[in-house]
C-alpha positions in Angstrom: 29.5 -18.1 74.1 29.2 -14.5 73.4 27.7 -14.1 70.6 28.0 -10.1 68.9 27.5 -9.0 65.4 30.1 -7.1 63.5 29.7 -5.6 59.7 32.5 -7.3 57.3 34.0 -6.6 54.0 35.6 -8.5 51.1 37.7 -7.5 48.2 38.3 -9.6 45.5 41.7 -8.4 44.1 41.3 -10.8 40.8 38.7 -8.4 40.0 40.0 -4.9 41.0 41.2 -2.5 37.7 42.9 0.1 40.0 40.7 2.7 38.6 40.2 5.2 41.8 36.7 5.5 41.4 36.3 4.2 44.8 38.7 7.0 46.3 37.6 9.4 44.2 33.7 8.7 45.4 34.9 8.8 49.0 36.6 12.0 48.9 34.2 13.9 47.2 31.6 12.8 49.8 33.7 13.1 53.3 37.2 14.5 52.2 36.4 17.9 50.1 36.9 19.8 53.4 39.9 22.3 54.8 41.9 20.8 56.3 41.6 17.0 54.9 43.1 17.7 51.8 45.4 15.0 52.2 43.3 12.0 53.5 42.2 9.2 51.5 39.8 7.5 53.8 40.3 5.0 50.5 42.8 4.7 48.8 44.3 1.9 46.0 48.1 1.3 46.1 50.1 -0.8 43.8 51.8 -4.0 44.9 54.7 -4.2 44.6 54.6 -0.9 45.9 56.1 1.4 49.5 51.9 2.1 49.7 50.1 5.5 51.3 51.7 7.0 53.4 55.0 5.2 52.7 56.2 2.0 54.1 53.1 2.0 56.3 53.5 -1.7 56.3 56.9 -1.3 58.1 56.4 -1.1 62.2 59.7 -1.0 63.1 59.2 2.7 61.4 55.5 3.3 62.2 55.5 1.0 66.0 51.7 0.1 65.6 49.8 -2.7 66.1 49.9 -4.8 68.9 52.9 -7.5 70.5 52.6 -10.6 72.6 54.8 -10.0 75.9 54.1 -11.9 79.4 51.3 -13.8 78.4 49.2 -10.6 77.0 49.0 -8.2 74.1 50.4 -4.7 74.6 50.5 -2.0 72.0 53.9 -1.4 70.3 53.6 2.6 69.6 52.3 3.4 73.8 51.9 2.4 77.2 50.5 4.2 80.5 54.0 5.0 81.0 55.0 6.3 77.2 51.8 7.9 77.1 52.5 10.2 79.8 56.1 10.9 78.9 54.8 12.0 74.8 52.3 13.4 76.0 53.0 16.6 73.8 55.3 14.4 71.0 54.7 11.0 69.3 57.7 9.9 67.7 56.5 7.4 65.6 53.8 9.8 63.6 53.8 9.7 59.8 54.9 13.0 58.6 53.5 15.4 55.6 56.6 13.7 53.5 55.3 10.1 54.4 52.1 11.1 53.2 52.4 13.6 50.7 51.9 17.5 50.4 48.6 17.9 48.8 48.3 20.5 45.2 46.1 21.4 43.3 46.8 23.8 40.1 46.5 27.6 39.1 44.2 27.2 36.7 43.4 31.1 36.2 47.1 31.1 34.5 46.2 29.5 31.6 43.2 32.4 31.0 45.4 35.3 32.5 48.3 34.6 31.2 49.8 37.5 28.8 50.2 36.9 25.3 53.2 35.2 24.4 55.1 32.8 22.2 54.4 30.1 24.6 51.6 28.3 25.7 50.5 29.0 29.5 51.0 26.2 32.2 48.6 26.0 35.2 51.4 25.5 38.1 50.9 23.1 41.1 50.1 25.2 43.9 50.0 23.8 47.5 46.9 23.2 49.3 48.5 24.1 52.6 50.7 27.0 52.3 48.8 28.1 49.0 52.4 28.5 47.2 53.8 27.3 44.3 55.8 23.8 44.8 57.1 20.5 43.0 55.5 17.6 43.1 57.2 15.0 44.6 54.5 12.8 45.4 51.2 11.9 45.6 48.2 8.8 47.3 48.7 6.5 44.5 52.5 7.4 43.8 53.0 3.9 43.1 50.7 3.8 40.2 52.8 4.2 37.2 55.9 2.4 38.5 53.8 -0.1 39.8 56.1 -3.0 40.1 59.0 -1.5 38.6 62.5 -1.4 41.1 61.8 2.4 41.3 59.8 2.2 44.2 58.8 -1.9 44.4 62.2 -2.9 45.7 61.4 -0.8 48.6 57.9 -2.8 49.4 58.7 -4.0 53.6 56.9 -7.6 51.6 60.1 -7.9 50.1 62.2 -8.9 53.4 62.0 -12.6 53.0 62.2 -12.5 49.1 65.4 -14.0 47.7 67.6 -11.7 45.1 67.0 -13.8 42.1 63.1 -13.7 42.9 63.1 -10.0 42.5 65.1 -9.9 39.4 62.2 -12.3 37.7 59.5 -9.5 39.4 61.3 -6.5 37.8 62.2 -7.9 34.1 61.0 -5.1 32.3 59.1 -6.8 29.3 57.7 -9.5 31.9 56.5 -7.1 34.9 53.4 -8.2 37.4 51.6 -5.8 39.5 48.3 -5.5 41.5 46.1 -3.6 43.2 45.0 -3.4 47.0 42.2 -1.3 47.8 42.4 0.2 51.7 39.8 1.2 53.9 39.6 1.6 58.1 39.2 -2.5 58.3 37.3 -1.8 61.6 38.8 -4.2 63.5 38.1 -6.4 66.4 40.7 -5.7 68.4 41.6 -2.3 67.0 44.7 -0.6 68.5 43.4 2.9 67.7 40.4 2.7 70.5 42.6 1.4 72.8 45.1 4.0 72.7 43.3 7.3 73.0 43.4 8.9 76.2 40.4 10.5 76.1 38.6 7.5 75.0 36.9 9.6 71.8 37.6 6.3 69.6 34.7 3.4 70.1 33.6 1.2 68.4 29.6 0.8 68.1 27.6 -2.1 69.9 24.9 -3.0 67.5 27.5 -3.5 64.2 31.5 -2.7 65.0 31.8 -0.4 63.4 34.7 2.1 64.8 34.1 5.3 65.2 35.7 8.7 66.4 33.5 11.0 69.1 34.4 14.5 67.8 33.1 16.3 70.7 35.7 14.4 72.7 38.4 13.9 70.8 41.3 15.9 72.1 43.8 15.8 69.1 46.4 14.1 71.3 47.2 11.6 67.8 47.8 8.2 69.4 45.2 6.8 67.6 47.1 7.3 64.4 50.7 6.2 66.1 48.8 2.7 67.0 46.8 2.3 63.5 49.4 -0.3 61.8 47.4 0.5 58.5 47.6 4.1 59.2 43.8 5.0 58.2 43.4 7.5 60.9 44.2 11.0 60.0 44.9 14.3 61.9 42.2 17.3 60.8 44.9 20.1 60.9 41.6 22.9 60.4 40.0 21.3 63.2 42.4 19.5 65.5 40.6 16.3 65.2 41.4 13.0 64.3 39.6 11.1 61.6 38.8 8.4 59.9 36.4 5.9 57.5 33.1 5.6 59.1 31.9 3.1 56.4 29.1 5.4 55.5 27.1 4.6 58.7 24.6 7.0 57.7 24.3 4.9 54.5 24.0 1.7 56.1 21.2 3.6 58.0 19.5 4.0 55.3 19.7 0.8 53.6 22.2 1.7 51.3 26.1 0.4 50.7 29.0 3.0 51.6 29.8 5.4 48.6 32.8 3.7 47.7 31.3 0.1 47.8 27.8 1.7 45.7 30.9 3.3 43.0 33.0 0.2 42.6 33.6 -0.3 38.8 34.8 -3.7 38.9 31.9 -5.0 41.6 35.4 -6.9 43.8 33.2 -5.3 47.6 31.2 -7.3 49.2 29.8 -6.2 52.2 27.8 -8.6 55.2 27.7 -9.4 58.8 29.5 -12.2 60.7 28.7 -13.3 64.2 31.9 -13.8 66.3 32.3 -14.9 69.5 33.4 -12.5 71.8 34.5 -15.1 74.6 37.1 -16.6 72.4 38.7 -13.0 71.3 41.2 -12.4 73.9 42.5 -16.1 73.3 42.8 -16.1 69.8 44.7 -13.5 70.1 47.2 -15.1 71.4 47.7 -17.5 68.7 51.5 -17.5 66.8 51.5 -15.7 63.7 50.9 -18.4 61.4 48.4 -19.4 63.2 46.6 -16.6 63.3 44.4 -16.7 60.0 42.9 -19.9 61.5 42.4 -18.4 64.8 40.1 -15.2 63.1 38.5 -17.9 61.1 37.5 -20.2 64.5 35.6 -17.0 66.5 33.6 -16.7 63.4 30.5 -18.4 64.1 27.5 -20.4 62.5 24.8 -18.3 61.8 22.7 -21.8 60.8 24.0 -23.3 64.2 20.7 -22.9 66.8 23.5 -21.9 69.7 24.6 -19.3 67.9 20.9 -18.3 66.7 19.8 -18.9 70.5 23.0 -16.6 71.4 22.1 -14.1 69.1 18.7 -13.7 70.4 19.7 -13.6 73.9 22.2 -10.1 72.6 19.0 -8.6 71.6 19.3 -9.5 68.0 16.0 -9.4 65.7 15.2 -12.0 63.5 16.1 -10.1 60.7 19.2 -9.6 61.7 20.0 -13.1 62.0 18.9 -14.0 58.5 20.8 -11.3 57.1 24.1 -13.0 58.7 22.9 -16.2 56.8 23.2 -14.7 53.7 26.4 -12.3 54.1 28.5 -13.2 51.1 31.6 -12.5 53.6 30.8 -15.6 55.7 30.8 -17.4 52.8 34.5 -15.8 51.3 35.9 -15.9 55.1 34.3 -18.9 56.7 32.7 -21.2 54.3 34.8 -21.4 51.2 38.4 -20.4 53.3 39.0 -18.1 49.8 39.6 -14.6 51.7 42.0 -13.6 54.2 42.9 -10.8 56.4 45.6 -7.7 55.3 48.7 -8.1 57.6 47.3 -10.2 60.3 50.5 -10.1 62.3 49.3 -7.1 63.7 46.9 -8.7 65.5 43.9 -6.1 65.2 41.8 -9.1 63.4 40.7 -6.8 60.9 37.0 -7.2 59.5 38.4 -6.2 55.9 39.1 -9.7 54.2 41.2 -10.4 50.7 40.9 -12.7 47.8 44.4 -12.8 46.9 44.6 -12.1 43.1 45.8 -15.0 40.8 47.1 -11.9 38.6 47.8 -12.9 34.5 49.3 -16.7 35.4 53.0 -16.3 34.5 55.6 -18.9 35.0 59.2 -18.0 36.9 62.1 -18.3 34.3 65.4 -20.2 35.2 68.1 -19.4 32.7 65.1 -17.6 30.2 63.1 -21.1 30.0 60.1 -22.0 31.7 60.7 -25.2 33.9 57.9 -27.7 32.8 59.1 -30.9 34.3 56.7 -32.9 36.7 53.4 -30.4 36.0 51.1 -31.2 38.0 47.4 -29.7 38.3 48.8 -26.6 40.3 52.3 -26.1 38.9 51.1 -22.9 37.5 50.0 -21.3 40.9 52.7 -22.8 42.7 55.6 -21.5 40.0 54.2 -17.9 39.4 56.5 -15.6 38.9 54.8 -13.3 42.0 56.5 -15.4 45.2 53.6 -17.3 47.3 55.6 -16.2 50.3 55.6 -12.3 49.0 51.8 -12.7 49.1 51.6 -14.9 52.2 53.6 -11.6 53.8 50.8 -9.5 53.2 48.1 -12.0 53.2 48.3 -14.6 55.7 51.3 -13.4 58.5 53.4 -15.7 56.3 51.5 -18.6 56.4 52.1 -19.7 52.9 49.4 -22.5 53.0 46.8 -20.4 54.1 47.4 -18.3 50.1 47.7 -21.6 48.3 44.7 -23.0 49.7 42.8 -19.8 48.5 45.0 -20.3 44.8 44.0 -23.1 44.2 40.5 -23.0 44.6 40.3 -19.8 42.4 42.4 -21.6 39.8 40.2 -24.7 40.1 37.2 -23.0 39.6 38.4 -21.7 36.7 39.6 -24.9 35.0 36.0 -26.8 36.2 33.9 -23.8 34.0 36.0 -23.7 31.3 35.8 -27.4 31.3 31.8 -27.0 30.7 32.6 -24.6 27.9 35.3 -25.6 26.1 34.8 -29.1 27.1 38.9 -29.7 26.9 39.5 -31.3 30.2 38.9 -35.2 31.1 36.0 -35.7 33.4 38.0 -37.6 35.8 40.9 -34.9 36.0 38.6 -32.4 36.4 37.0 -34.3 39.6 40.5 -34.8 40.5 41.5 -31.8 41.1 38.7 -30.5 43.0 38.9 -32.8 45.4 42.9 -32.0 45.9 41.7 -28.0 46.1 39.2 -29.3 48.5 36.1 -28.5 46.4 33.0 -29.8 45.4 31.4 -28.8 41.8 28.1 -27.4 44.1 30.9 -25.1 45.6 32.6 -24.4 42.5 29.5 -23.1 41.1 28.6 -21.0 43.8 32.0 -19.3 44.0 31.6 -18.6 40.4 28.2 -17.2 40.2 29.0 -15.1 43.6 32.2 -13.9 41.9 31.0 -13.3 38.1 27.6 -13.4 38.0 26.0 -11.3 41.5 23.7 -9.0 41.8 24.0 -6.0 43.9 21.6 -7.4 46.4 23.7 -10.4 46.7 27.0 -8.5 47.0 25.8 -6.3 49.8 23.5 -7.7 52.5 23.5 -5.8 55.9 21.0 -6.3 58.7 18.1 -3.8 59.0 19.3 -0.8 61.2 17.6 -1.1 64.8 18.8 2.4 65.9 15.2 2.4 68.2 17.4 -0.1 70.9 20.6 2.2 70.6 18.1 4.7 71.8 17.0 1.9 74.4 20.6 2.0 75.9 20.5 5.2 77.2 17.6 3.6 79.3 18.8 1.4 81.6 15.8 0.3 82.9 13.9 -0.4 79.8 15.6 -3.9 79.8 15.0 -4.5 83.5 17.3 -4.7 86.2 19.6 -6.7 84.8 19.7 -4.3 82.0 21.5 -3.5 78.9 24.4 -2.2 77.4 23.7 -1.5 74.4 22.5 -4.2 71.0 24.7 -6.5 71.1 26.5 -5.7 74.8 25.3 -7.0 77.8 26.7 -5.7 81.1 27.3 -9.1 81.9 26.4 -11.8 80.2 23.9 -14.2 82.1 24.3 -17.6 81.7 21.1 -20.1 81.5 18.4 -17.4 80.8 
């Protein structure tokens, strides 16, 4: 067992209002600059929506991510070989079009404007050739179609959806849309450090987080070619690549990341799991619907004394272990089995987890009348008008289970507190159904004072920053001869110490 530390995230999408006040925070802090007028380091898109930049979720477009072939991953967008050959082209590069050209307005018009019988427009101007243009599109395009067969029937989610399950989504009076917040999910296995030639991409030893060395970064762009969530950027001022650095210097300072510290609704959580770094390259492996259970089983114990004694033996304080104990991500992920990873197909086992939303609880029509034979506790999750499978698409690599388990639990949840306050339920139906969602009141209680009632203290906990043994690294021989490679990286693990 390998035991290394890695800084996690959780959205709860039941909870998110799509107000931008997360994007909005992060841009003004790390995208105000020439040359990133475009990037959203964060951004929120609207499901069912095409997303930013569009139809990122589609590979056969975008190639990234990795594939399974002879027994090992390989990445879909490069090789040694198609390196070399694109060298000075990448074919599979979002454009300025998939994005969108970035504006801003001529706001001196409406004060210099002559006199005249009619009022003076600002005009959009364009941020990169400074001339006047049309807006065509924008980071959150999808906003006010959200759901609508405009731009929805385009979502890549839709491949698997029946005809007739679409109709019921786009009914105009009867619409259902929701919101996704995106950041870099700092992944485990992330396909942008392994495909940058000149190795600028890396992801840090003492907390995982993934990072881009601008001194070395060449501007040759694979990293955003192998990004299947497309959340690195090119610097067109600089000729740098970029990307969400979840506010390390933040973190540093005991603080959560600007967009996490701004979050109106309070849906980010933010904690540490252990994982097992043995176990990666295996679980990897795993078929696609298998692969939620597979992220879940390298997640470790932080209560189990192996792990503890595993911890200890990567160089990790004390403090840092009890801070793992209380990450409210452990208990999302791990514990409760509630979150679950964006798009896990790609197999990047990203450290950004989702609560799937139970949106406004709507039942699917057949011939304009809601079916209400055989109800049963669940009938309402399981007949939403939103298809299970469409969210098991995005959620769970299709794994439809994996989203009904998470359902139900919310819903039950739900039905057990209203129970103590409206006091309409049966006793013994209540206890029924949490035992066929798999919950126990304790639990249910916890998941609703962790969702409803937290504090911020309790929505982000992150170890203490030991940046004195990142120094330490650059010392070999301050850990001996056997040495160090870093907090959390031995250069080989030495069994029996």
């Amino acid at each position: 067992m390998d035991v290394r530390l890695q800084m996690s995230m959780v959205f709860h999408l039941d909870k998110c209002i799509g107000c931008h006040t997360c994007s909005i925070a992060c841009k003004n802090v790390w995208t105000d600059r020439e040359g990133t007028e475009y990037m959203w380091w964060n951004n929120v898109e609207t499901k069912p929506g095409t997303g930013y930049p569009t139809l990122w979720e589609n590979q056969d477009k975008y190639r990234g991510g990795w594939e399974k072939g002879n027994g090992k991953l390989k990445l879909k967008a490069t090789s040694k070989v198609k390196g070399l050959l694109n060298i000075f082209h990448q074919p599979h590069l979002p454009t300025i079009d998939d994005y969108y050209e970035p504006f801003s307005y001529r706001y001196k018009d409406l004060f210099d404007s002559p006199e005249g019988a009619d009022q003076p427009t600002a005009r959009p101007i364009s941020m990169i050739t400074g001339r006047p243009m049309d807006i065509e599109a924008g980071p959150n395009w999808d906003d006010d179609l959200g759901g609508s067969p405009v731009y929805a029937a385009n979502d890549p989610n839709f491949k698997d959806i029946t005809e007739e399950e679409k109709q019921q989504l786009f009914e105009l009076e009867r619409l259902v849309f929701f919101y996704i917040p995106r950041i870099c999910n700092h992944c485990l296995n992330p396909a942008c450090v392994a495909s940058c030639p000149s190795g600028a991409l890396y992801k840090r030893g003492e907390d995982g987080i993934v990072l881009v060395n601008q001194q070395v970064c060449r501007g040759w762009r694979y990293c955003i070619s192998a990004c299947p969530y497309k959340k690195v950027y090119y610097n067109w001022k600089t000729g740098k690549s970029e990307k969400c650095i979840l506010c390390f210097p933040r973190l540093e300072t005991g603080q959560a990341p600007a967009c996490f510290h701004s979050c109106v609704g309070r849906i980010r959580y933010l904690g540490c799991l252990f994982y097992d770094a043995d176990r990666l390259v295996e679980s990897l492996q795993a078929d696609d619907l298998d692969l939620v259970e597979a992220q879940r089983g390298i997640i470790l114990d932080p209560f189990d004394e192996q792990v503890i004694a595993g911890a200890r033996l990567n160089g990790m304080e004390d403090n840092v272990i009890r801070a793992a104990q209380n990450s409210p991500v452990y208990k999302y992920v791990k514990l409760w089995k509630l979150a679950l990873p964006l798009h896990s197909e790609f197999r990047t086992f990203p450290m950004l987890f989702y609560v799937p939303p139970m949106l406004p609880i709507m039942g699917a029509l057949k011939g304009q009348t809601y079916e209400t034979a055989d109800e049963e506790f669940f009938t309402a999750v399981e007949k939403a008008r939103v298809p299970i499978k469409y969210l098991a698409s995005i959620f769970s690599a299709g794994n439809e289970g994996k989203v009904l388990e998470s359902l139900k639990k919310q819903f039950v949840v739900r039905q057990y507190k209203r129970s103590e306050s409206v006091n309409d339920l049966d006793p013994e139906q209540v206890r029924r159904m949490l035992d066929e969602a798999g919950c126990t009141p304790e639990e249910a209680e916890e998941i609703y004072r962790l969702t409803s009632l937290p504090s911020e203290t309790e929505r982000y906990v992150f170890p203490p920053s030991h940046r004195e043994q990142a120094i330490e690294m650059l010392q070999p021989d301050t850990w001996g001869a056997k040495g160090m490679a870093g907090f959390g990286f031995r250069e080989k693990p030495v069994r029996g110490e």
